[in-house]
C-alpha positions as CSV (number, residue, x, y, z in Angstrom):
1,X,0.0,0.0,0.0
2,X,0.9,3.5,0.0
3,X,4.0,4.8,1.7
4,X,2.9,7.0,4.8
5,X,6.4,8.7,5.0
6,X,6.1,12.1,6.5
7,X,6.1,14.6,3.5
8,X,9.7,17.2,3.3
9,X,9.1,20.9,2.2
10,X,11.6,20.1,-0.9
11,X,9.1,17.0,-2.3
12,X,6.1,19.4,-2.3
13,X,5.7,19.9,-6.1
14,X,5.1,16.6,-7.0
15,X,3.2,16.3,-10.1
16,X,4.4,19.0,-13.4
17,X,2.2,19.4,-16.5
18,X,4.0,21.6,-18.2
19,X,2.9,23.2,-22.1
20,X,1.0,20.3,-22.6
21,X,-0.7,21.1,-26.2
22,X,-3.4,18.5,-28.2
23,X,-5.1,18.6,-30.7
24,X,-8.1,16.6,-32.6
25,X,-8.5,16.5,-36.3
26,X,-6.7,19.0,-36.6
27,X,-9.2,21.3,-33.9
28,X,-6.5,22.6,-31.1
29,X,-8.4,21.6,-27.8
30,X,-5.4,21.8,-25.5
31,X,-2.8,24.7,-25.7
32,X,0.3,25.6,-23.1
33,X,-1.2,23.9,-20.5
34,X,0.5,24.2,-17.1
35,X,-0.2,22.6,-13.9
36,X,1.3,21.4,-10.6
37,X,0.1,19.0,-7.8
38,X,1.8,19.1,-4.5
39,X,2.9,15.8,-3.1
40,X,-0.3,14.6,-0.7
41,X,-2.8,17.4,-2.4
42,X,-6.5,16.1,-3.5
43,X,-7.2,18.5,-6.3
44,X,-10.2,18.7,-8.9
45,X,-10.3,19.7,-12.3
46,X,-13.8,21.2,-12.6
47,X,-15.5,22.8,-15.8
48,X,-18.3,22.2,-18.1
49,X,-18.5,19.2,-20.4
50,X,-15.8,19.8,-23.0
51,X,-13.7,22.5,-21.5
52,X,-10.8,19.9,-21.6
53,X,-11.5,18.7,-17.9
54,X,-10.9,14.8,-19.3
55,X,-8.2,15.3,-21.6
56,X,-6.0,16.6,-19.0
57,X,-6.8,13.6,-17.0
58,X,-6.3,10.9,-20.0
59,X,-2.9,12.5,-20.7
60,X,-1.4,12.7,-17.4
61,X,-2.3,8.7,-16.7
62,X,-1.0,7.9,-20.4
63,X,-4.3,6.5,-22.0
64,X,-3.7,9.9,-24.5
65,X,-0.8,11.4,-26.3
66,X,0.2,14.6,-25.3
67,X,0.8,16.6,-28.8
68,X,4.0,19.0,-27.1
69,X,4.4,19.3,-23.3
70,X,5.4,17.4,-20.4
71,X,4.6,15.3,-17.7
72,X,7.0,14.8,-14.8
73,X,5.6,12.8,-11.5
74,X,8.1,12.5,-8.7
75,X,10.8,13.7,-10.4
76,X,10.4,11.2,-13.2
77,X,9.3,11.9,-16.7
78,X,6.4,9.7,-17.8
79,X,5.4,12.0,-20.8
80,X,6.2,9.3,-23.5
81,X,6.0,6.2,-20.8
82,X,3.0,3.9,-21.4
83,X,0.3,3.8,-19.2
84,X,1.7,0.6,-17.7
85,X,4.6,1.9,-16.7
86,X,3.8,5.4,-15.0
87,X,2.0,3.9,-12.0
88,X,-1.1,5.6,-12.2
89,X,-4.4,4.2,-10.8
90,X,-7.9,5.3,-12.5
91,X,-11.3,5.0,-11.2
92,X,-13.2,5.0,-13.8
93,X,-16.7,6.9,-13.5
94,X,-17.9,3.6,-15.2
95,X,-15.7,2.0,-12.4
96,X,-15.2,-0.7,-15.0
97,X,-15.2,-3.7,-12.6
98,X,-15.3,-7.7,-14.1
99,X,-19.1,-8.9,-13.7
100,X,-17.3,-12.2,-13.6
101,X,-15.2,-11.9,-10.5
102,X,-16.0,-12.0,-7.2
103,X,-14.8,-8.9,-5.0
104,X,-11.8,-10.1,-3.8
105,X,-10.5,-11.0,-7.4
106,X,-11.5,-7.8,-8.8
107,X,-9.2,-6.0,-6.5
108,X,-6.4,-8.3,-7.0
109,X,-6.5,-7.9,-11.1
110,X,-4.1,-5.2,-10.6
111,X,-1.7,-6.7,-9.1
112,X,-2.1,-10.2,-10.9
113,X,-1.8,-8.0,-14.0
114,X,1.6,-7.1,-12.8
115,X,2.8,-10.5,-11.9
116,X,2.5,-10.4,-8.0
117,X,1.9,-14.9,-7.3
118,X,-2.0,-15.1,-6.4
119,X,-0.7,-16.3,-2.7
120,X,0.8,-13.1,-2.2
121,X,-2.0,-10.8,-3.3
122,X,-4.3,-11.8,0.1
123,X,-2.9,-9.8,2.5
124,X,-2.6,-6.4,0.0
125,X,-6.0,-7.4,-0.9
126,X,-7.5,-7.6,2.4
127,X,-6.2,-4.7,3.6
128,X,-7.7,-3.0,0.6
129,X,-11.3,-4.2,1.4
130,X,-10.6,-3.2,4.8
131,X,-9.7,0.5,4.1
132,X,-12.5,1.0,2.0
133,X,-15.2,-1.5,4.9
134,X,-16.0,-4.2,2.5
135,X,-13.9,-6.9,3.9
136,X,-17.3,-8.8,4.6
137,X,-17.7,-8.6,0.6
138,X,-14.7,-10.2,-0.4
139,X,-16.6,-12.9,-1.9
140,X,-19.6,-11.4,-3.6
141,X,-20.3,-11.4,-6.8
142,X,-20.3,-7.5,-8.6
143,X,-24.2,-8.1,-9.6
144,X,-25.0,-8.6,-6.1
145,X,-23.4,-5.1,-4.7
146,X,-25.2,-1.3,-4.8
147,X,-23.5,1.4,-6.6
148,X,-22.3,2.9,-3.5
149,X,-20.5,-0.8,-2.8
150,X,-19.0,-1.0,-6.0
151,X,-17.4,2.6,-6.0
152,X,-15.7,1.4,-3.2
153,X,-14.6,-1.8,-4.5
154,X,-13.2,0.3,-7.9
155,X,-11.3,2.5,-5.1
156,X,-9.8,-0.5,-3.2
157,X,-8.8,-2.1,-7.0
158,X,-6.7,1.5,-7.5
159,X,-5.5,1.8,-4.0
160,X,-4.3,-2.0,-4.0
161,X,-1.2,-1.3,-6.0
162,X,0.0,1.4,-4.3
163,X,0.0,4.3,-7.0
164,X,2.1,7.4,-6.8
165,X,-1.0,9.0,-8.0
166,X,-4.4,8.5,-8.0
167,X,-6.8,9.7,-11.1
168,X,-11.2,9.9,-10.4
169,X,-13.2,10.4,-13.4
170,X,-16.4,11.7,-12.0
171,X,-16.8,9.0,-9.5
172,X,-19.8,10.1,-7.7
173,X,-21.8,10.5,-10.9
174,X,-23.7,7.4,-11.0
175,X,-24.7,7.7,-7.5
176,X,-27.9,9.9,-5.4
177,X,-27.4,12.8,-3.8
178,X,-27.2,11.3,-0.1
179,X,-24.8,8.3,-0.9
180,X,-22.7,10.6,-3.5
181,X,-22.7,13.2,0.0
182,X,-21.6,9.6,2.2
183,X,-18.9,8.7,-0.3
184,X,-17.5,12.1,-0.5
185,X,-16.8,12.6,2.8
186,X,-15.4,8.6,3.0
187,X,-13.2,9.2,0.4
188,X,-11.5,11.9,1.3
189,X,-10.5,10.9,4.5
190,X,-9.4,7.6,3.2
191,X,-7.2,9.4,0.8
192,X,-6.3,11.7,3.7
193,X,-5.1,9.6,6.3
194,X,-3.0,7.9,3.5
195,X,-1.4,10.4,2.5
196,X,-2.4,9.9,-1.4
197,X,-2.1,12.8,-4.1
198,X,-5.4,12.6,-5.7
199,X,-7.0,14.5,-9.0
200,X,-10.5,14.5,-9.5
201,X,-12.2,15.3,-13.0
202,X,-16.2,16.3,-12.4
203,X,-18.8,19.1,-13.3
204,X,-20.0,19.3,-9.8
205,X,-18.7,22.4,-8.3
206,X,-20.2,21.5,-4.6
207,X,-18.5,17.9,-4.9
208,X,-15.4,19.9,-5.9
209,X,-15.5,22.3,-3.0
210,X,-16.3,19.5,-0.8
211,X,-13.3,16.8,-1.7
212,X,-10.3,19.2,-2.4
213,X,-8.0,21.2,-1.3
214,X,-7.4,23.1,-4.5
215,X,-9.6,23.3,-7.7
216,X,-8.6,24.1,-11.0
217,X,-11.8,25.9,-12.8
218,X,-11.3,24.7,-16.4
219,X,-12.8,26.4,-19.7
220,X,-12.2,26.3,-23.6
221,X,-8.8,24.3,-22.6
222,X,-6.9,26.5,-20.3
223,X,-7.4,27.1,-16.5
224,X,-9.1,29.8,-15.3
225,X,-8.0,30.0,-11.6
226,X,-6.5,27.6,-9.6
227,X,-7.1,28.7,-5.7
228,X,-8.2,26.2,-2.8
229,X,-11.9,26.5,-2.3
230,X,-12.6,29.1,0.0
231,X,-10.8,31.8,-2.5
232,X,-12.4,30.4,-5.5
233,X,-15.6,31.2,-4.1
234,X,-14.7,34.5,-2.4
235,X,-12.9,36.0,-4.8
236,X,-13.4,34.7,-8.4
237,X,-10.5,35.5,-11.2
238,X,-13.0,36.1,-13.7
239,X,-16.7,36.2,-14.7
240,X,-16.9,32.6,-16.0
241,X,-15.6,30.9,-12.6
242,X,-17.8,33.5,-10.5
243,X,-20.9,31.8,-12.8
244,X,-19.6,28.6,-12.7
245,X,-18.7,28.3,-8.9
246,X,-21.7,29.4,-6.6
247,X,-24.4,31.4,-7.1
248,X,-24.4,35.6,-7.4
249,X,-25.9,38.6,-7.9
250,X,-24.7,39.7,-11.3
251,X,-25.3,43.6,-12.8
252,X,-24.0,45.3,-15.8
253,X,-22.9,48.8,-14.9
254,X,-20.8,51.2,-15.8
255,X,-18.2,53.3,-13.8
256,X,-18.8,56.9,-13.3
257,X,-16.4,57.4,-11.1
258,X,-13.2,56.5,-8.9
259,X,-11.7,58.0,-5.8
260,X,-8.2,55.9,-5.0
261,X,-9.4,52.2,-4.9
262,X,-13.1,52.9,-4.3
263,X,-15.1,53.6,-7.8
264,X,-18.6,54.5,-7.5
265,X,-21.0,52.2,-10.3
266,X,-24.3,52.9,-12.3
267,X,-27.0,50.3,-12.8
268,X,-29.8,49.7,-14.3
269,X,-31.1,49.3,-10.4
270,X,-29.3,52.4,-9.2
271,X,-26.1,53.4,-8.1
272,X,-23.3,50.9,-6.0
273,X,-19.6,51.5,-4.8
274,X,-17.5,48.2,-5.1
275,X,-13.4,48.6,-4.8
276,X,-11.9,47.9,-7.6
277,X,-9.1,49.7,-10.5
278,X,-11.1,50.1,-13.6
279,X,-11.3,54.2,-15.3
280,X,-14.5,56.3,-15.1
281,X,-16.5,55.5,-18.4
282,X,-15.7,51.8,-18.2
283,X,-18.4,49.4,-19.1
284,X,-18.2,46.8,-15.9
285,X,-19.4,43.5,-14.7
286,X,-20.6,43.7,-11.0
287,X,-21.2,40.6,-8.1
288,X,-22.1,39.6,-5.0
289,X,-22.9,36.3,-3.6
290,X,-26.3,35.9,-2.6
291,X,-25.2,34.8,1.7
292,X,-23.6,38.2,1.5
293,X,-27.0,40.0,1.2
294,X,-29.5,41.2,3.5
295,X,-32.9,42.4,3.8
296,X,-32.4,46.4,4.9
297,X,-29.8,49.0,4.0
298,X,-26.5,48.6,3.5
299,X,-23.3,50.1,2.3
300,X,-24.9,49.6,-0.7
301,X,-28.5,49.1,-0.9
302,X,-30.7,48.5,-4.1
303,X,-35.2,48.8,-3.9
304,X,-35.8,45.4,-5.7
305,X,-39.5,43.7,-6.7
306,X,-39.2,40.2,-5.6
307,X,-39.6,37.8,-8.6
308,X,-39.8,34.2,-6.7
309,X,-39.3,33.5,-2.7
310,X,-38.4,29.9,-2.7
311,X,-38.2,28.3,0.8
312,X,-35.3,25.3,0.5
313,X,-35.6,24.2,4.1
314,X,-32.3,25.5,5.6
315,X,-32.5,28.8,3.6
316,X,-34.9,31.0,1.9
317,X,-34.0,32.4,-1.5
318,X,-35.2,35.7,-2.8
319,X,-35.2,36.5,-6.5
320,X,-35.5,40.2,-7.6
321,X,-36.6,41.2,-10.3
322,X,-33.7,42.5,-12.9
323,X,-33.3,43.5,-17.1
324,X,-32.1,40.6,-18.8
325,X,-29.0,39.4,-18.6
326,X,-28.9,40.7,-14.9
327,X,-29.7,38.3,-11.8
328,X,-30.4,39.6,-7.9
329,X,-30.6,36.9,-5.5
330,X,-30.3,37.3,-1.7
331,X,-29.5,34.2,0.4
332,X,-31.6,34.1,4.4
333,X,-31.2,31.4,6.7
334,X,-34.0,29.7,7.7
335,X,-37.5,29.7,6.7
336,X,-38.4,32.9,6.3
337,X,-42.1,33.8,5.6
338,X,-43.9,37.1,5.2
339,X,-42.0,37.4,2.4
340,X,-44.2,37.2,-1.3
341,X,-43.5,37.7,-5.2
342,X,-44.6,41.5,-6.3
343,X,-43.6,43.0,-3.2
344,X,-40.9,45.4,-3.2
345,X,-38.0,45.4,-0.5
346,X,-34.5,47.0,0.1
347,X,-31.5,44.7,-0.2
348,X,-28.1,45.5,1.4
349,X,-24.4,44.9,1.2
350,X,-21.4,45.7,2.0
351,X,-19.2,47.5,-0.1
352,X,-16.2,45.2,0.5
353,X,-17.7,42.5,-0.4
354,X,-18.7,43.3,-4.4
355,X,-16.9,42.1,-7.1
356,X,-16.3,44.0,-10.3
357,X,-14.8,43.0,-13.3
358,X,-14.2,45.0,-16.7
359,X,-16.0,43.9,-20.0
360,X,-15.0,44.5,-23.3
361,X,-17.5,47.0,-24.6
């Protein structure tokens, strides 16, 4: 299994993807494409379908060719080593398990596939199933386990081999809401307490905040930002990761003017101050996340007609009503009632906690 040696300072970077370029019939999909992984990190790739999310995963555990670039793990480079040889495990979001094995034997492929005698694949085995609580399974059949059961036997087949890295291809996909929640959470400590360098590939933004400890927000083929979680959603690079992580409050306006770092903003809603660089005249993109909004005045405070209330149990969403292409939500804890569509409120904010960003015009 994997080594649990105490990680030095100097083994940090441990994973380099460096100008890593592909293309498809002749369609460049993949251009200069830098990124590092620190030794013991759990990261996600996260993006739409398409935006390259995949690729970068194929090519770093050598099931795709790399058209320029490189890819250096542990000081080695694997960039033109064959799959085989890099020591990379995959769960596939599939989890491509043998129907006609039992448990135990699925787990032991890899290692059989590598030449390890069967007698000495029990112990690695077992310890396996135990890690991931299905040594009672060992002898099932894959028909008879739930989905939930057979992610975990897919994880104990990667872990089994002891990879220096460790590749998930959506692996929650195929699974509800509560177990995907369950799994999550198991997985991460598993991966945690052994001290595993992890990437994860998905479309899920909350099972990428949830799992990792940074996230790469990828789109069109390049990365966006790459910032742990709590800076991702806080402060957003750009427009496309403030969309595609969270919800927000989103306003075109323009700036009319600036004093130092504070610049004072027109919308279509009425006026707001947001810090920020941009030059009186410029056209402007402006946020806040919805939590970050109250009922009342504020630093900045906007008369809104609510659109929707919707009541989700632990929180009660207000939607205002906004020109197209604009969006004002506001975020209350609890079930709030009182509250109904055409009636008109005040929503407030603090100034220092809008976003801006500067659009072409």
């Amino acid at each position: 299994m994997t080594d649990m040696t105490p990680i030095s300072p100097a083994d940090r970077h441990y994973l380099d993807v460096w100008g890593v370029a592909k293309s498809f019939k002749g369609t460049r999909v993949m251009s200069g494409m830098n990124f590092r992984v620190d030794r013991g990190e759990l990261v996600s790739l996260l993006g739409p379908s398409g935006c390259g999310k995949t690729t970068l995963l194929r090519i770093i555990a050598g099931l795709m060719e790399a058209d320029d670039g490189s890819v250096v793990l542990g000081g080695r480079d694997i960039t033109r080593q064959p799959a085989h040889r890099r020591n990379i495990s995959v769960v596939f979001q599939s989890y491509a398990l043998f129907p006609h094995l039992t448990v135990a034997e699925n787990v032991a492929f890899g290692l059989r596939a590598r030449g390890t005698a069967k007698s000495a694949t029990a112990a690695p085995v077992a310890e396996a199933l135990r890690l991931v609580r299905m040594s009672d399974f060992a002898d099932r059949p894959i028909a008879a386990l739930s989905g939930g059961q057979q992610q975990r036997v897919a994880v104990a087949r990667a872990l089994v081999v002891g990879p220096d890295l460790l590749l998930l291809d959506e692996p929650f996909s195929a699974l509800d809401r509560k177990l995907r929640e369950t799994m999550q959470v198991e997985l991460k400590s598993l991966l945690r307490d052994r001290g595993i360098t992890a990437i994860f590939v998905t479309h899920d933004q909350e099972e990428a905040m949830g799992v990792s400890d940074r996230i790469a927000v990828m789109n069109a083929g390049r990365i966006e930002q790459f910032a742990d979680p709590s800076t991702l959603y806080a402060r957003p690079a750009s427009p496309f990761v403030m969309d595609f992580v969270g919800l927000s409050t989103r306003l075109a306006a323009r700036v009319t003017a600036r004093d130092g770092d504070l610049l004072s903003l027109e919308t279509a809603l009425g006026p707001v101050r947001a810090p920020g660089d941009l030059a009186p005249g410029s056209a402007a993109l402006l946020a806040v996340r919805p939590e970050l909004v109250a009922l009342g005045q504020g630093e900045n405070t906007l008369s809104v007609t609510l659109e929707d209330v919707m009541v989700l149990g632990s929180k009660t969403m207000l939607h205002g009503r906004a020109p197209e292409g604009d969006r004002i939500l506001c975020e209350l804890p609890g079930i709030r009632t009182g509250l109904a569509r055409g009636e008109t409120v005040s929503l407030g904010w603090a100034v220092a906690d809008t976003l801006v960003y500067g659009v072409d015009p």
